[in-house]
N, C-alpha and C positions, 0 to 999 in steps of 0.2 A: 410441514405444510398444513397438516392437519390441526386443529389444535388440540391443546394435549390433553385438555378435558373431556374432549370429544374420543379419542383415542380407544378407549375400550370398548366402548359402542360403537364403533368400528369394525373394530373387532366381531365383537359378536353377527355383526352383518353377516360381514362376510364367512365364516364358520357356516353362520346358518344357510348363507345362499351359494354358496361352493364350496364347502368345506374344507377351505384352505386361510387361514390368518392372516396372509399378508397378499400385498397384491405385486404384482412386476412393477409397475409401473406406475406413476399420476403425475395429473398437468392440472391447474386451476384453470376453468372454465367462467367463474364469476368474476362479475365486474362491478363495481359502483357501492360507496357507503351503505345501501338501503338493501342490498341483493341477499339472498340466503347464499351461502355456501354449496357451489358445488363444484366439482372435479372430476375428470376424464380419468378412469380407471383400468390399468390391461390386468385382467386373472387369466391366466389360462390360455394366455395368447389374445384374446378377445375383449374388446374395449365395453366399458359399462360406464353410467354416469350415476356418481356416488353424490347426493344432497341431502347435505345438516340444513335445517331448517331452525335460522335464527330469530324469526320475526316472535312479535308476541301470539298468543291465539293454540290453540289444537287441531296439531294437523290431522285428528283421526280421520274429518271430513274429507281433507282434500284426499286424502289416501285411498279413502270409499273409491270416492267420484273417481279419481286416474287409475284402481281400476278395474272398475266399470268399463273405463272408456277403451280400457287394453283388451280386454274379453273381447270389444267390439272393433278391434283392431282400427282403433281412434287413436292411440298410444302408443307409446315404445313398451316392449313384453316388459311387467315387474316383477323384478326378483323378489323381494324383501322391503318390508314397511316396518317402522318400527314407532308408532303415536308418543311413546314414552321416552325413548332415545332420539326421536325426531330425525329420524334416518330414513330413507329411502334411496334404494338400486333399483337402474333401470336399465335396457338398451342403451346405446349411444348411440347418436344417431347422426352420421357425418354428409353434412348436408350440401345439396346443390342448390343452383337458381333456379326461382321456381317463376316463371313466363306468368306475366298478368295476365294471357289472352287463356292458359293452360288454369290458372287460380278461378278465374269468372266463371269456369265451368263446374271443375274440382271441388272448388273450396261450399258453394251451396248444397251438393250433395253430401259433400262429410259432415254441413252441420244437419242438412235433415235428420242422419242416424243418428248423430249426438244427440236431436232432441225426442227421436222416436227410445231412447233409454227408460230404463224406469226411471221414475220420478226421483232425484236427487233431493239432499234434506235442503231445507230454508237454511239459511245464511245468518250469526247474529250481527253480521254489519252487512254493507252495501257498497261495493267499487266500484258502480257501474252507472250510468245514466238515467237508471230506472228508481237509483237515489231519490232522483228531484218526485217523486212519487209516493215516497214514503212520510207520509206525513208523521210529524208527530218531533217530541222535543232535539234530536240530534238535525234531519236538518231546519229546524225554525234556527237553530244556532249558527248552524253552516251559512244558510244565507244571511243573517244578521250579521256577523263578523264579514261579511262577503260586502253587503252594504256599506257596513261600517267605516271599508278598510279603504274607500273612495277610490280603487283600484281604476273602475271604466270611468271615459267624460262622461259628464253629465247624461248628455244626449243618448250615448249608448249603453247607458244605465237604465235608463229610463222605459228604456226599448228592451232589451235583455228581461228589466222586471216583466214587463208589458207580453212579452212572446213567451217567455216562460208561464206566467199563469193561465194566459190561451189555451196553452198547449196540455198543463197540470191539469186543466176542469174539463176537457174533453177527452183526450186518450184514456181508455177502460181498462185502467190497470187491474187486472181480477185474475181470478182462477183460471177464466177458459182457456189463454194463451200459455200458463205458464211450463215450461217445458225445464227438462234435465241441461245446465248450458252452463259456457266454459268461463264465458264474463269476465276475460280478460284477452282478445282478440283487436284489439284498436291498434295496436302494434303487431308487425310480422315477425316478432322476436318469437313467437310460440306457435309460429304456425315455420314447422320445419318439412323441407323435401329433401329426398335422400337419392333421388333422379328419377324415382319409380313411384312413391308412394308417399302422399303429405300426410302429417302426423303434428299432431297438438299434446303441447305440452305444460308444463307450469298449469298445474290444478290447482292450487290456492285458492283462487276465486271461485271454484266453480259452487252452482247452489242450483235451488230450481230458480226461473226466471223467467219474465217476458220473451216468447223466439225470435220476437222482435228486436231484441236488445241483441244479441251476438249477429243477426242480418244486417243490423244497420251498418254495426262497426266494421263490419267485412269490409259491406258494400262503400261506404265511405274511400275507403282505401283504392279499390279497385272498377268502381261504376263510374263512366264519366258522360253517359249519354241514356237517353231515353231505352234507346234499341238493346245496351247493354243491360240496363237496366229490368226491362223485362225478360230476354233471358237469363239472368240470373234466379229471378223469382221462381221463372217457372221451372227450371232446373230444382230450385226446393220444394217447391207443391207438389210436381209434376204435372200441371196445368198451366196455361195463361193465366195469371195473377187475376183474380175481379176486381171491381173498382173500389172496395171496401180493403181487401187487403194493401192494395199501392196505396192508398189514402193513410191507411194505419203505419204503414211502411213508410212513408213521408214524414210521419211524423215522428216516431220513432226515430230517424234521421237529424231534424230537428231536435228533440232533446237530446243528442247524442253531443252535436254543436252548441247545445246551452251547457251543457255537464263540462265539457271539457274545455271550452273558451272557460266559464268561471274558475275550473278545480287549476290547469297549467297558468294562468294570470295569476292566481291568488299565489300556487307553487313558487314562480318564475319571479314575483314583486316583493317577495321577505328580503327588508333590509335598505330595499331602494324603490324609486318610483319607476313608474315605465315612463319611455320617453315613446309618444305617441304621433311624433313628426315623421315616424320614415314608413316607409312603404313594404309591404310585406310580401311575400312572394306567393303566386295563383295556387291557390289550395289543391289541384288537383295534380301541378306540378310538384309541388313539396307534398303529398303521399308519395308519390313516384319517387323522390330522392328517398321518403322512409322505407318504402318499401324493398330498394333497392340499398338498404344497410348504410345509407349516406348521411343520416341524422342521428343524433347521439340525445334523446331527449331527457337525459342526466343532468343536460347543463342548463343553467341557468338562465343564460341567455333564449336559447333553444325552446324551452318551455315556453316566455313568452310571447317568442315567435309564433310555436304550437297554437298557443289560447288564440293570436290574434286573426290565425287562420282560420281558425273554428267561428270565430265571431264574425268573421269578413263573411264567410259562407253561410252562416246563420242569418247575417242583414238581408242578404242578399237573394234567400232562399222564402223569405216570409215575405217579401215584397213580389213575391211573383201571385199572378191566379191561382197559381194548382196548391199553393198552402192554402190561401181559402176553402178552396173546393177541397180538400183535404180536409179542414175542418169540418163543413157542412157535414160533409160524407160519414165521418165517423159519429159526431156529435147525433146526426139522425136516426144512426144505426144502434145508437144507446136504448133510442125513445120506443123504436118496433116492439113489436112480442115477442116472445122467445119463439122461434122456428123461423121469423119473417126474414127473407135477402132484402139488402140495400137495394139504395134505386141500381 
């Protein structure tokens, strides 16, 4: 099951993290062409989760960050990292249903400690929405092959260009906000509960980053009203949000719905055109089927299902007041002095 190149470095894991060579037991745990390798381990009677790490790139980093995050009991305990053999054992963690109304509380506390860590390294790439903020030659390409590829109608092209650059020339992407973050939370595949205690997993992405960026994509999944929506905040501040931070958080939101409408569209459209006549299911209902393990966003189809939820909620979200005033708000709070509060 193993492969067999991988095999001695395996080996050596396991020696070094129980010093025993073989293990009782494994099951394959990964799924899908793109996925690293891993597998449900028993040593010793006791289940552990063994990952070969196939993707391109050095996993020294993510090994730092997961743990970091373990120390901070963010994680499952790590036995053994290995950057050169691309190995990592951890905990297994056998998971239960985790209650949306139990997450709106939970889930904004675990990431305030994930972002109260010491500062995590800078990233050489970007999976995450705060992408569209990196100026400079990889996405001037992204979006130009994104252009190119005549994906959205016209009209909602037009618009997408138009609400993304809004949003690019005023949200203050800098220093002050950027926090230790896990930057890849848009999906509940890495956010695991065990019936007692949620736990994040799959560190690949993590880097420093906007906190705005991992709140959003929570909140996406799990906010579907006003009322929750500030509780949640304030469960991370530990205050009533002010009008600077929901304003910043709004938007935030929105580039979350421009990143992922373009990235699952452009994903979801290799090979064929989208067909644009049928109707797409209420975005806040389809989180609910993802959230609840009913969407498989592997497939092709799925994907640009995905994008067209994101864009439906993006139309829909920029035509209201409060993206305005969400604009205003933050755009003003560029221009003060350093020390001054928004209105």
């Amino acid at each position: 099951m193993i492969p067999q190149e991988m095999s001695a470095a395996v080996t050596r894991g396991l020696v070094e993290a129980f010093g025993v060579a073989e293990f009782e037991d494994i099951h394959k745990v990964s799924s899908g062409t793109n996925s690293n390798l891993a597998y449900r381990i028993v040593v010793r009677g006791a289940p552990f989760l063994l990952r070969i790490n196939t993707r391109k790139g050095d996993p020294a980093r993510q090994y730092v960050c997961m743990k970091a995050a373990a120390e901070a009991g963010l994680a499952p305990h790590v036995w053994y990292t290995n950057p050169e053999d691309r190995i990592c054992i951890t905990d297994f963690v056998e998971t239960a249903p985790l209650p949306v109304t139990e997450a709106l509380v939970r889930l904004p506390a675990l990431l305030r400690t994930l972002h109260a860590l010491p500062p995590f390294d800078r990233a050489p790439y970007n999976t995450t929405c705060t992408f569209l903020m990196n100026k400079g030659p990889a996405l001037d390409g992204f979006l130009g092959a994104f252009q190119q590829a005549n994906i959205l109608p016209k009209a909602e092209s037009g618009e997408w260009f138009a609400r993304y650059a809004q949003v690019a020339a005023v949200y203050p992407y800098d220093d002050a906000e950027m926090v230790s973050s896990h930057n890849d939370l848009f999906k509940p595949d890495n956010i695991l509960f065990d019936g007692r205690r949620i736990w994040l997993v799959d560190w690949e992405a993590a880097f420093l980053n906007d906190r705005y960026a991992d709140l959003a994509v929570v909140a996406n999944q799990l906010v579907t009203n006003d009322e929750e929506e500030t509780a949640y905040l304030q469960e991370y501040f530990g205050a009533a949000p002010d009008r600077y931070q929901l304003a910043r958080f709004h938007l935030m939101q929105q580039m979350a719905h421009l990143f992922y409408a373009m990235a699952y569209l452009h994903l979801g459209a290799v090979g064929k055109p989208i067909d644009w006549s049928g109707t797409v299911p209420d975005f806040k209902d389809y989180q609910r089927r993802i959230w609840a393990g009913e969407v498989d966003l592997t497939d092709q189809d799925v994907k640009i299902i995905y994008g067209r939820i994101h864009l439906q909620r993006l139309l829909k979200n920029v035509r209201q007041a409060r993206y305005d005033e969400a604009l205003r708000i933050v755009s003003e709070s560029r221009k003060m002095p350093c020390g001054a509060s928004g209105p």
